[in-house]
N, CA, C and O atoms as a printed pandas DataFrame, in Angstrom:
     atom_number atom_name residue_name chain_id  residue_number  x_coord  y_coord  z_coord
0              1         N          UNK        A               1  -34.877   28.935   -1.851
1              2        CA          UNK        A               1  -33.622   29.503   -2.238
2              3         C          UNK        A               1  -33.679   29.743   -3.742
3              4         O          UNK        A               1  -34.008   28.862   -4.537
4              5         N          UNK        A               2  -33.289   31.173   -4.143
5              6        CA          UNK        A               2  -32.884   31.155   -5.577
6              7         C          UNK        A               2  -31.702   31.764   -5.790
7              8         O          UNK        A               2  -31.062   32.496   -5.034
8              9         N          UNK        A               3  -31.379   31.260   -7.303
9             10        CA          UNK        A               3  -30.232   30.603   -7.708
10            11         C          UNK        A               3  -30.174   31.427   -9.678
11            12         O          UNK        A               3  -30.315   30.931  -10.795
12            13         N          UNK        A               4  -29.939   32.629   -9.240
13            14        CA          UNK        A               4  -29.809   33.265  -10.723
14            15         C          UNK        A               4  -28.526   32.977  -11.323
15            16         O          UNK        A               4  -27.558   32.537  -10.704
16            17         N          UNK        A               5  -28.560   33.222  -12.446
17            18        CA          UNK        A               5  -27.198   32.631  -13.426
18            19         C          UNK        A               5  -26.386   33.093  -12.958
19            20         O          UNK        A               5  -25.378   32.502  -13.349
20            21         N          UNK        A               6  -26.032   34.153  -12.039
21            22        CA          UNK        A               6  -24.934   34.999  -11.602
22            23         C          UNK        A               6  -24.870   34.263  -10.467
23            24         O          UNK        A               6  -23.671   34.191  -10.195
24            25         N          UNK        A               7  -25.642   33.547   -9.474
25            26        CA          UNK        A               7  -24.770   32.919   -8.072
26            27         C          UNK        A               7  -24.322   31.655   -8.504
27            28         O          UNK        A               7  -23.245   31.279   -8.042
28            29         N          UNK        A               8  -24.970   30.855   -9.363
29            30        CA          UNK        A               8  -24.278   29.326   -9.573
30            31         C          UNK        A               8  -23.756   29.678  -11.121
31            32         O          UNK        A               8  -23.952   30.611  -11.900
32            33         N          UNK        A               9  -22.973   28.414  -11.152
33            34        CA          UNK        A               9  -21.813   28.114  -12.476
34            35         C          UNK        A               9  -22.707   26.933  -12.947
35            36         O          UNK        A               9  -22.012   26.137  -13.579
36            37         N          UNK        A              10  -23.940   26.561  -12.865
37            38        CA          UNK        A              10  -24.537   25.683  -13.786
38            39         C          UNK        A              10  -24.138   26.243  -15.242
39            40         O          UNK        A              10  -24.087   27.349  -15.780
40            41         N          UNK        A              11  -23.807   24.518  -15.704
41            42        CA          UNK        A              11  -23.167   25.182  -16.965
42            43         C          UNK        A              11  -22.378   25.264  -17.217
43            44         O          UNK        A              11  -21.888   24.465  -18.015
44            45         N          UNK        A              12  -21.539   26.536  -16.592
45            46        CA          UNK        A              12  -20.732   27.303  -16.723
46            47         C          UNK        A              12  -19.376   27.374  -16.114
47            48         O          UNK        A              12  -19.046   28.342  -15.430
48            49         N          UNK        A              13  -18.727   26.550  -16.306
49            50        CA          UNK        A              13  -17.539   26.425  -15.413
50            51         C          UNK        A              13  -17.522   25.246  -14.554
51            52         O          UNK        A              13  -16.559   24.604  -14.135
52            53         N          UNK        A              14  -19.128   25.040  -14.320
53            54        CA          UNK        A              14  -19.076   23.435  -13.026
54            55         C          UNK        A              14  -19.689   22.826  -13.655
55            56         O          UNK        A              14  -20.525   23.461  -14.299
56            57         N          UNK        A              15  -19.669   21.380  -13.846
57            58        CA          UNK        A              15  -20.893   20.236  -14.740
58            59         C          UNK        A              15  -21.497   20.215  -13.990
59            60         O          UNK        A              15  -21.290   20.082  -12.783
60            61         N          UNK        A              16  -22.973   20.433  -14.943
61            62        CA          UNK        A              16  -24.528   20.318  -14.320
62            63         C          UNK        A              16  -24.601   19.270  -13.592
63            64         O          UNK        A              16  -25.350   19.470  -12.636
64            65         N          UNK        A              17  -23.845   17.498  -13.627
65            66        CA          UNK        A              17  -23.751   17.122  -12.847
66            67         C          UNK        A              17  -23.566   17.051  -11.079
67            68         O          UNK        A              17  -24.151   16.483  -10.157
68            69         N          UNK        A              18  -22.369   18.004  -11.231
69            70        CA          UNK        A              18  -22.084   18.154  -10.033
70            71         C          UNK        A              18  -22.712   19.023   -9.339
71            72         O          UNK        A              18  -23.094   18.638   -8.234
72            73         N          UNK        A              19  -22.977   20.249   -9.688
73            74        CA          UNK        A              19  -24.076   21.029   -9.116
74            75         C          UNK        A              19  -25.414   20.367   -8.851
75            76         O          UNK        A              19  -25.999   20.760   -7.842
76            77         N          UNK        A              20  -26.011   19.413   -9.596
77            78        CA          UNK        A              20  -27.120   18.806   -9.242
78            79         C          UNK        A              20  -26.900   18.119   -8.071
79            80         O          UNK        A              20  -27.695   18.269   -7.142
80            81         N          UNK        A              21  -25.763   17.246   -7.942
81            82        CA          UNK        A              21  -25.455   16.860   -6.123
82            83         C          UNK        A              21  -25.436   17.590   -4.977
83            84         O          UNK        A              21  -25.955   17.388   -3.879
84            85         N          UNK        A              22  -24.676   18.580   -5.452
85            86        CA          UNK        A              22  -24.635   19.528   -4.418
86            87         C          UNK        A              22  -25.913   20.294   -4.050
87            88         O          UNK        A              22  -26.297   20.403   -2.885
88            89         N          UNK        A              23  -26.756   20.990   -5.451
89            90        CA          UNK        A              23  -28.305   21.749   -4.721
90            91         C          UNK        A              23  -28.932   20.540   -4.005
91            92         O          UNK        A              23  -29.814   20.675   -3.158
92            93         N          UNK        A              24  -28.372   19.211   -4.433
93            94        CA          UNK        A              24  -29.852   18.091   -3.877
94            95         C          UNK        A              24  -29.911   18.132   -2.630
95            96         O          UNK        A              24  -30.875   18.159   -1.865
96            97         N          UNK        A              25  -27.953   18.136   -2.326
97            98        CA          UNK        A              25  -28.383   18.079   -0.899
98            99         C          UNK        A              25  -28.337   19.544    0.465
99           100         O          UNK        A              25  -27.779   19.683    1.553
100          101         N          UNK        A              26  -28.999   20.150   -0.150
101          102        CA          UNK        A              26  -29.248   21.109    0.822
102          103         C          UNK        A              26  -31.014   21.149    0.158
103          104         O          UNK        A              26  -31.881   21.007    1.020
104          105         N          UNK        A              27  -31.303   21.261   -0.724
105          106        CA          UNK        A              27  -33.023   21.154   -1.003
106          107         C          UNK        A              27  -33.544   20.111   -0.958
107          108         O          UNK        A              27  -33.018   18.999   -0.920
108          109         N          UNK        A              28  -35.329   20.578   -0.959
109          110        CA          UNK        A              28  -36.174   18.993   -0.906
110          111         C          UNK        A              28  -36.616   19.194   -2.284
111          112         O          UNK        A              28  -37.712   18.709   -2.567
112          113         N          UNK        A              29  -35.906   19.883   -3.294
113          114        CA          UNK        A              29  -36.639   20.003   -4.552
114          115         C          UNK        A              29  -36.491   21.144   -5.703
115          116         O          UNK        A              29  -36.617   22.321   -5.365
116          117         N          UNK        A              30  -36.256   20.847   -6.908
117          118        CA          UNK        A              30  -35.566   21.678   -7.655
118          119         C          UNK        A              30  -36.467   22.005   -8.786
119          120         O          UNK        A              30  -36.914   21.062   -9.438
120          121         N          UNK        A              31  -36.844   23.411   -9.154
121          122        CA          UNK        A              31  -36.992   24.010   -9.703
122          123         C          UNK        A              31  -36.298   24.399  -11.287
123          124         O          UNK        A              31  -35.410   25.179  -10.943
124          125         N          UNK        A              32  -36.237   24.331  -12.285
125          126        CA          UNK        A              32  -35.450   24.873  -13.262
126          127         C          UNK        A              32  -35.733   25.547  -14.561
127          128         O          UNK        A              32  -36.124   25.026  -15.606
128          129         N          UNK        A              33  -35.478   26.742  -14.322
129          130        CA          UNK        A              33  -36.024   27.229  -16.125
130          131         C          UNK        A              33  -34.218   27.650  -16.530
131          132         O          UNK        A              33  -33.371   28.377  -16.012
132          133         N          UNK        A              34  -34.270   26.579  -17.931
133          134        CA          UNK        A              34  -33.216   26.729  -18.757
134          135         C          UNK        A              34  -33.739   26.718  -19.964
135          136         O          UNK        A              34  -34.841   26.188  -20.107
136          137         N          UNK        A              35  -33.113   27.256  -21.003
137          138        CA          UNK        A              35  -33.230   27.408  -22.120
138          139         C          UNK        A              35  -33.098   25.472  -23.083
139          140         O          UNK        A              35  -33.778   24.863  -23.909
140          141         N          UNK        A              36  -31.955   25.239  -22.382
141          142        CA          UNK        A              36  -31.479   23.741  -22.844
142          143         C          UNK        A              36  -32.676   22.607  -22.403
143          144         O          UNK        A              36  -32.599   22.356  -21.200
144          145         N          UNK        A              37  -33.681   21.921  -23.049
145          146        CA          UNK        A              37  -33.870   20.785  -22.170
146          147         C          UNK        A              37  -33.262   19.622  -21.660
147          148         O          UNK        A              37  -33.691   19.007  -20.683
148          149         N          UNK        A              38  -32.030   19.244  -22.467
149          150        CA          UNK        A              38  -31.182   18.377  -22.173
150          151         C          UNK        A              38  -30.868   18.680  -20.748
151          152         O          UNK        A              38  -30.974   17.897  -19.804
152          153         N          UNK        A              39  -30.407   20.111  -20.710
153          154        CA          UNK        A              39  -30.056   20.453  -18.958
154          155         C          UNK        A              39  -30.828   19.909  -18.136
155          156         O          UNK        A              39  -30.475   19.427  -17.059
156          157         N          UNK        A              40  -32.359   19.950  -18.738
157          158        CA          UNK        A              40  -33.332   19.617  -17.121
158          159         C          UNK        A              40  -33.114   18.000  -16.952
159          160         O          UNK        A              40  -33.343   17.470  -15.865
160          161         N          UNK        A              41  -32.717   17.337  -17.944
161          162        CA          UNK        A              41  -32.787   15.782  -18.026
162          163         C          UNK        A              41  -31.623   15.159  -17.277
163          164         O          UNK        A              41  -31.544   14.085  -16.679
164          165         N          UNK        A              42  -30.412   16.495  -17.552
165          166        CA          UNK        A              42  -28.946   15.684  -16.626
166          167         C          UNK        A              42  -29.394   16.144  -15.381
167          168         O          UNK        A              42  -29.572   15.286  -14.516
168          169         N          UNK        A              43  -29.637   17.451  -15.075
169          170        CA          UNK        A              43  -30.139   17.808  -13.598
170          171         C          UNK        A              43  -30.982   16.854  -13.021
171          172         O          UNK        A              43  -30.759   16.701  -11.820
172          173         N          UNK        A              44  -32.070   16.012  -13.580
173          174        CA          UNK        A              44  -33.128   15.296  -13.133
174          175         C          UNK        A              44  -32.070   14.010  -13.228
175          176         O          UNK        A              44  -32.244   13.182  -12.334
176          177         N          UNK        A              45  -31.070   13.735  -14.113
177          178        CA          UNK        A              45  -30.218   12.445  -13.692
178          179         C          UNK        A              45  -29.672   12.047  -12.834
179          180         O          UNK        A              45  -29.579   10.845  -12.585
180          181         N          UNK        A              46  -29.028   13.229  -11.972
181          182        CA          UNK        A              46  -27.787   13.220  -11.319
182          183         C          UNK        A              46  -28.466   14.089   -9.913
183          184         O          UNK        A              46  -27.541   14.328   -9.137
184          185         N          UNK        A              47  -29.626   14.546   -9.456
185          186        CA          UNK        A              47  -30.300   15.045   -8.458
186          187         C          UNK        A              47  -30.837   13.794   -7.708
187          188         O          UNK        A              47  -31.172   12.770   -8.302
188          189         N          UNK        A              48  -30.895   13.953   -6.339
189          190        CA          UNK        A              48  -31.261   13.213   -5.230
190          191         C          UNK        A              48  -32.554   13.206   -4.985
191          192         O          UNK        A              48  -33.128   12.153   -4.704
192          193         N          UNK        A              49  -33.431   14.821   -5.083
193          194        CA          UNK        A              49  -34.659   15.023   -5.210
194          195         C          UNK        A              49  -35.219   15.396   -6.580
195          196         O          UNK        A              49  -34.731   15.528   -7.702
196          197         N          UNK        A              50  -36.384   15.508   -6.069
197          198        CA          UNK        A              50  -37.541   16.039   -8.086
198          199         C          UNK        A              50  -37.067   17.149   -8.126
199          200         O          UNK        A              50  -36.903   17.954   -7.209
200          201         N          UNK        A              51  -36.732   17.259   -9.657
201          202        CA          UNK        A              51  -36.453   18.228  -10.032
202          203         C          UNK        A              51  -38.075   18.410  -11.324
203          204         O          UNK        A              51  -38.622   17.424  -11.819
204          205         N          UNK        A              52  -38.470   19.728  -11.569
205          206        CA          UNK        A              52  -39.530   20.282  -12.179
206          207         C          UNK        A              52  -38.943   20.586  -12.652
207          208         O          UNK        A              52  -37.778   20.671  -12.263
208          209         N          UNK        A              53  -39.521   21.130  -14.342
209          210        CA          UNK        A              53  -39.176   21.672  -15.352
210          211         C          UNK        A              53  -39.749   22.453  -15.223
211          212         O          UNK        A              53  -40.911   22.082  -15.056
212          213         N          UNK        A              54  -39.585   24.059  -15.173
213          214        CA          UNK        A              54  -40.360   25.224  -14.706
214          215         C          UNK        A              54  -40.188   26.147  -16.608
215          216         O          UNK        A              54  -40.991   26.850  -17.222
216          217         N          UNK        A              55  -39.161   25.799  -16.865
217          218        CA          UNK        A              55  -39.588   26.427  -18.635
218          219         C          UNK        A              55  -38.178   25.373  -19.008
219          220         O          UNK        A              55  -37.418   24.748  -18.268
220          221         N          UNK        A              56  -38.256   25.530  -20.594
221          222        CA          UNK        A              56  -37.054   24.832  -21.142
222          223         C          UNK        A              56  -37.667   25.058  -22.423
223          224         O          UNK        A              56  -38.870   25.161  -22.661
224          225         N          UNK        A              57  -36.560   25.131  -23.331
225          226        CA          UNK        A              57  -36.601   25.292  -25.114
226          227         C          UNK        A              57  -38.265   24.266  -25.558
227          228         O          UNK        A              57  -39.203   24.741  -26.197
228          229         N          UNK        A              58  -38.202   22.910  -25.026
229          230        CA          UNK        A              58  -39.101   22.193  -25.325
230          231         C          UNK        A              58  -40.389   22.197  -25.048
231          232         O          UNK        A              58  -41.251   21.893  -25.874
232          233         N          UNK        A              59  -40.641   22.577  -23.736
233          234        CA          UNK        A              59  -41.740   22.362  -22.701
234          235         C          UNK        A              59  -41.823   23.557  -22.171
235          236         O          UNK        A              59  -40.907   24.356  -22.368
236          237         N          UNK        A              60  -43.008   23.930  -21.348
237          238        CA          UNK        A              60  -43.092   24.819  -20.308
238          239         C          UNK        A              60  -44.838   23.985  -19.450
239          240         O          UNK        A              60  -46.030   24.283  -19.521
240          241         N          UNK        A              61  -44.201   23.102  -18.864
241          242        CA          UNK        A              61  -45.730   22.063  -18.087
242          243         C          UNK        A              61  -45.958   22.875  -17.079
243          244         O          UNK        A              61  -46.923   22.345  -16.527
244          245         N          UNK        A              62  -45.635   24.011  -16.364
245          246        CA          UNK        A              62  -46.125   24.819  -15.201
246          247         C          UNK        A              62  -47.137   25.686  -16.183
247          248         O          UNK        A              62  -48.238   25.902  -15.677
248          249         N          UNK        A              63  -46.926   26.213  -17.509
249          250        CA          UNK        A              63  -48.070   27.197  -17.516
250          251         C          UNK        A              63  -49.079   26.748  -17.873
251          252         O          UNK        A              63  -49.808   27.520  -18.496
252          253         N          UNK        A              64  -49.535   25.418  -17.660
253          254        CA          UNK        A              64  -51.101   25.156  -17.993
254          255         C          UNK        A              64  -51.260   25.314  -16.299
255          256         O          UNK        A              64  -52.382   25.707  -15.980
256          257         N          UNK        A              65  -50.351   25.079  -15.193
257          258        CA          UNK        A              65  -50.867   25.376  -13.952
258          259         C          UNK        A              65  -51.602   26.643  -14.089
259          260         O          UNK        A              65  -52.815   26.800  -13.952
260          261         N          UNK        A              66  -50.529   27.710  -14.438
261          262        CA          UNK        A              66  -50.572   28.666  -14.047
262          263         C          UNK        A              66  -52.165   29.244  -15.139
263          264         O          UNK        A              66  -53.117   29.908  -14.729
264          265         N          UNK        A              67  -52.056   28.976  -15.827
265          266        CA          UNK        A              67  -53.156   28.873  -16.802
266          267         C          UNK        A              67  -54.868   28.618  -15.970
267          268         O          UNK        A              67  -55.828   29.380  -15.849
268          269         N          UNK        A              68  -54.601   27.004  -15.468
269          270        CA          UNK        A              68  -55.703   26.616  -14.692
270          271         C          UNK        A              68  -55.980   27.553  -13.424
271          272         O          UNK        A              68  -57.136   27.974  -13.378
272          273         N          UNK        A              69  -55.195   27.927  -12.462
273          274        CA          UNK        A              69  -55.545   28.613  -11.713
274          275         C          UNK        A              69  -56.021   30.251  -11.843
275          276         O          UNK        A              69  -56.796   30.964  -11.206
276          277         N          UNK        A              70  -55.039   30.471  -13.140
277          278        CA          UNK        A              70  -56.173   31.928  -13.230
278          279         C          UNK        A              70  -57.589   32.155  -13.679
279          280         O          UNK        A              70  -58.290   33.109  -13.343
280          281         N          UNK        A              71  -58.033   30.867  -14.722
281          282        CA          UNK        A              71  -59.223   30.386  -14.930
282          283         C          UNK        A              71  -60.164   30.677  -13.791
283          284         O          UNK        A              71  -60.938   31.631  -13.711
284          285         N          UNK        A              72  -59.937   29.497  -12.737
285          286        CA          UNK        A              72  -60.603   29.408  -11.497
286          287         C          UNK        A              72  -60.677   30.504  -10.740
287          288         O          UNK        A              72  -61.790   30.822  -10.322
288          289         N          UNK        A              73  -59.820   31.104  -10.489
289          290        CA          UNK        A              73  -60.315   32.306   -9.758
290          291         C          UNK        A              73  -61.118   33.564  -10.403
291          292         O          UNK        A              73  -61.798   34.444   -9.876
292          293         N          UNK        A              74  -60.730   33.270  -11.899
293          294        CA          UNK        A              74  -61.745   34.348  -12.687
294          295         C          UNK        A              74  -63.313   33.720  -12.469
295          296         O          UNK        A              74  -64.248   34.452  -12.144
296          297         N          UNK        A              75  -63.427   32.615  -12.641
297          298        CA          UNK        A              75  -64.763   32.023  -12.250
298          299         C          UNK        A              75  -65.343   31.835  -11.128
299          300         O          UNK        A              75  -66.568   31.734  -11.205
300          301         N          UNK        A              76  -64.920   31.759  -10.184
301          302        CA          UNK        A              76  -65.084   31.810   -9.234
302          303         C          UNK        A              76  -65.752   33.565   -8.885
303          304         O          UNK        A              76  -66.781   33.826   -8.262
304          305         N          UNK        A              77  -64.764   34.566   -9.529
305          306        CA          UNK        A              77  -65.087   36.103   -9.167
306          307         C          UNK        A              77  -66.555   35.981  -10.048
307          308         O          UNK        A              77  -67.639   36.448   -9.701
308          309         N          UNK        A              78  -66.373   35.520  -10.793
309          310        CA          UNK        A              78  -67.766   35.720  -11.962
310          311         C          UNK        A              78  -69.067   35.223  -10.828
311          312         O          UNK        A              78  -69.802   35.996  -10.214
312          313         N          UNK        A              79  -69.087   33.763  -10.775
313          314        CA          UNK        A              79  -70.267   33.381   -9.548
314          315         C          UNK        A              79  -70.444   33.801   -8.466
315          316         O          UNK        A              79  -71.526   33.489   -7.969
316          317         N          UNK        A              80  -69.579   34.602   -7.690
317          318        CA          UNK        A              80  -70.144   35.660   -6.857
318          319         C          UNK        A              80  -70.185   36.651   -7.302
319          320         O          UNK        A              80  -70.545   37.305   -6.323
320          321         N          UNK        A              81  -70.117   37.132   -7.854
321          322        CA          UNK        A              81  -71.000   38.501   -9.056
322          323         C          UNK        A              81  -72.435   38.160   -9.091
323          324         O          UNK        A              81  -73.360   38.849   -8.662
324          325         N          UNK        A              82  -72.522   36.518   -9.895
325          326        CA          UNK        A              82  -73.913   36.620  -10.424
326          327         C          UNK        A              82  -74.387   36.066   -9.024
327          328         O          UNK        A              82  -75.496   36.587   -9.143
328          329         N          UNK        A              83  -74.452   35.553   -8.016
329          330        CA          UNK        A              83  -74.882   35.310   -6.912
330          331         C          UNK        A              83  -75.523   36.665   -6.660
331          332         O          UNK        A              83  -76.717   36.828   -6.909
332          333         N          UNK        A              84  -74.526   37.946   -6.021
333          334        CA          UNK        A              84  -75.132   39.258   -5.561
334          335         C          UNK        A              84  -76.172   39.855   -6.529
335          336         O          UNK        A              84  -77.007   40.591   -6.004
336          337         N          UNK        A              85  -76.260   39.650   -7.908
337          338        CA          UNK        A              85  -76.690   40.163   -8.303
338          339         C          UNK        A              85  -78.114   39.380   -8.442
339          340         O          UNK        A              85  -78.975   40.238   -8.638
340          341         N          UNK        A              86  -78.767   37.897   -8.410
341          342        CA          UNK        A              86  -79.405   37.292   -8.083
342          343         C          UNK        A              86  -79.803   37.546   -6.811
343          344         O          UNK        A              86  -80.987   37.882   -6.846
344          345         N          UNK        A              87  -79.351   37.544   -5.637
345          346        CA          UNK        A              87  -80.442   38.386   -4.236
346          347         C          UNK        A              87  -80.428   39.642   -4.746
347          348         O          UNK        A              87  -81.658   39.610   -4.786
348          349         N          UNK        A              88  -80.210   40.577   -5.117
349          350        CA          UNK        A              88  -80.720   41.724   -6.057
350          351         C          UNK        A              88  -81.738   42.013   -6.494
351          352         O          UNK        A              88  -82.432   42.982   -6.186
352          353         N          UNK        A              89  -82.085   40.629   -7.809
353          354        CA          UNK        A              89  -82.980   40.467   -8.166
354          355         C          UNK        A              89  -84.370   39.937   -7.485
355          356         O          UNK        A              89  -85.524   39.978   -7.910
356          357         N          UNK        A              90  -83.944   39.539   -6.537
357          358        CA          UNK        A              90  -84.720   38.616   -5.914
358          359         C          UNK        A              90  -85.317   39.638   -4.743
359          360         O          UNK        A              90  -86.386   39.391   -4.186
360          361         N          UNK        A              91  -84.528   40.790   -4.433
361          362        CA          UNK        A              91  -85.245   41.873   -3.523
362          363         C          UNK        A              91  -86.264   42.756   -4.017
363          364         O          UNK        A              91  -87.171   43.171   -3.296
364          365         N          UNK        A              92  -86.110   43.116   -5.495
365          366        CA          UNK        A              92  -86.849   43.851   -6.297
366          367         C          UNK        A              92  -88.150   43.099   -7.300
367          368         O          UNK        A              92  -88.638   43.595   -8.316
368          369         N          UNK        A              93  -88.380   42.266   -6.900
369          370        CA          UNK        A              93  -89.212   41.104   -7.406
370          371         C          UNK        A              93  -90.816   41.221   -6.964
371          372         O          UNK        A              93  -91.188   40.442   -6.087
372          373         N          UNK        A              94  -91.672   42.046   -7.460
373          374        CA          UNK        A              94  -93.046   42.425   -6.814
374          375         C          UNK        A              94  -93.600   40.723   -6.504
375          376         O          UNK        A              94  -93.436   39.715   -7.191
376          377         N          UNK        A              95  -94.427   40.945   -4.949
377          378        CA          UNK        A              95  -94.476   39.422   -4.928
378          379         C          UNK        A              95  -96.042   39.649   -4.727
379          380         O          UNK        A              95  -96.583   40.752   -4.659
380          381         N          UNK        A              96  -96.404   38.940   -4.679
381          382        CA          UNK        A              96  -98.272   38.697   -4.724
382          383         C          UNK        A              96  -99.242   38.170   -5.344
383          384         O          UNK        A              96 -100.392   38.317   -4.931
């Protein structure tokens, strides 16, 4: 489920408190990019399940994920490159 500034009043009219009760209990887990980090700390106070810090003024701990996994798959594309191109080599190789 998402939850842009325009469908919830986090914040805004409802305390982050109370909204944190209420998403907890319909999710197994909360997501949050706010500008405030204090926000992610009352949300993570007053929530039933984990709440992640997905960005905040302070932190952003998902983009070394996101970081690590594009790594890996670039490397990964690289060693099957040099794989094909190694039986390649290995076809054109005068033997005798």
């Amino acid at each position: 489920m998402f939850l842009s500034p325009c469908d919830g009043h986090l914040g805004h009219g409802e305390p982050i408190e109370d909204s944190a009760r209420v998403i907890s209990s319909i999710v197994n887990g909360i997501l949050t990019r706010t500008f405030g980090h204090e926000r992610v700390e009352t949300l993570a106070h007053h929530s039933s399940v984990p709440v992640i810090n997905g960005l905040s003024d302070l932190l952003h701990p998902c983009q070394l994920l996101a970081d690590m996994q594009t790594y890996l798959r670039t490397a990964w594309r690289h060693r099957r490159c040099d794989r094909r191109l190694d039986r390649r080599r290995q076809q054109h190789v005068p033997r005798g």
